[in-house]
KELUM-324095 format. One line per field, with one value per residue (C-alpha): residue number from 1; residue in one letter; x, y, z. Coordinates in steps of 0.05 Angstrom, whole numbers. Layout:
num: [NUM,...]
residu: [A,...]
c1: [X,...]
c2: [Y,...]
c3: [Z,...]
//
This chain:
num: [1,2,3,4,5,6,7,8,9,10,11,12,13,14,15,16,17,18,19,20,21,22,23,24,25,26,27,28,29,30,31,32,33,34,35,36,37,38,39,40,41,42,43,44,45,46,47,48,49,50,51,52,53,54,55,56,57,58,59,60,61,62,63,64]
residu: [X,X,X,X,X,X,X,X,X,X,X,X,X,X,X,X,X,X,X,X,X,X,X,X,X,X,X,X,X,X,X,X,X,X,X,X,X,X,X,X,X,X,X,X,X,X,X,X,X,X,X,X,X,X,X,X,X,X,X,X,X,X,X,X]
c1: [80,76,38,47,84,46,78,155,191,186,239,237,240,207,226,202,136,121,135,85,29,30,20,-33,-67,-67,-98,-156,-161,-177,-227,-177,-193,-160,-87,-93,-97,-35,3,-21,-4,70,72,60,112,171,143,91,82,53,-15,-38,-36,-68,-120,-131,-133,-190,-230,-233,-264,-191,-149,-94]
c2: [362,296,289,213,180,204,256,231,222,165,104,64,-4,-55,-110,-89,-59,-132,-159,-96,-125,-192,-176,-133,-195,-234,-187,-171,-252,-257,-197,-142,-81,-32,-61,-87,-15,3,-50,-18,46,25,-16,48,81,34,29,98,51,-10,-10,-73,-31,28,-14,-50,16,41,-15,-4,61,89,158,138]
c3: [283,250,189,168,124,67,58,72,18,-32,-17,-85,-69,-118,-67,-2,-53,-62,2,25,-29,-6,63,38,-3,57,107,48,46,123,125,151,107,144,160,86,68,103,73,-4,12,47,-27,-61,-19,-47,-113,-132,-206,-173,-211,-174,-109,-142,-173,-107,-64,-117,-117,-43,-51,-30,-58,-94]
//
């Protein structure tokens, strides 16, 4: 059984983290909550210290 890729392990990777939160920016900029969440959490999966995503995901009424 699959259970997501919130629970595979952590790939640090501050660059691809960034490239993750952009995408994520720009979706939240068009209206598309719920692909902009995906792109916050794949930021958090390259980089678990990235308080702008963890602030973002919050303020979106999200579980960090």
């Amino acid at each position: 059984m699959h259970l997501g890729h919130i629970h595979e392990p952590t790939e640090e990777n501050p660059e691809l983290a960034l490239k993750h939160y952009g995408r994520a920016i720009e979706f939240l900029r068009t209206g598309d909550k719920s692909r902009a969440i995906e792109e916050l959490r794949r930021t958090l999966h390259y980089d678990p210290d990235f308080s702008e995503a963890r602030a973002k995901l919050a303020e979106m009424g999200q579980e960090v």
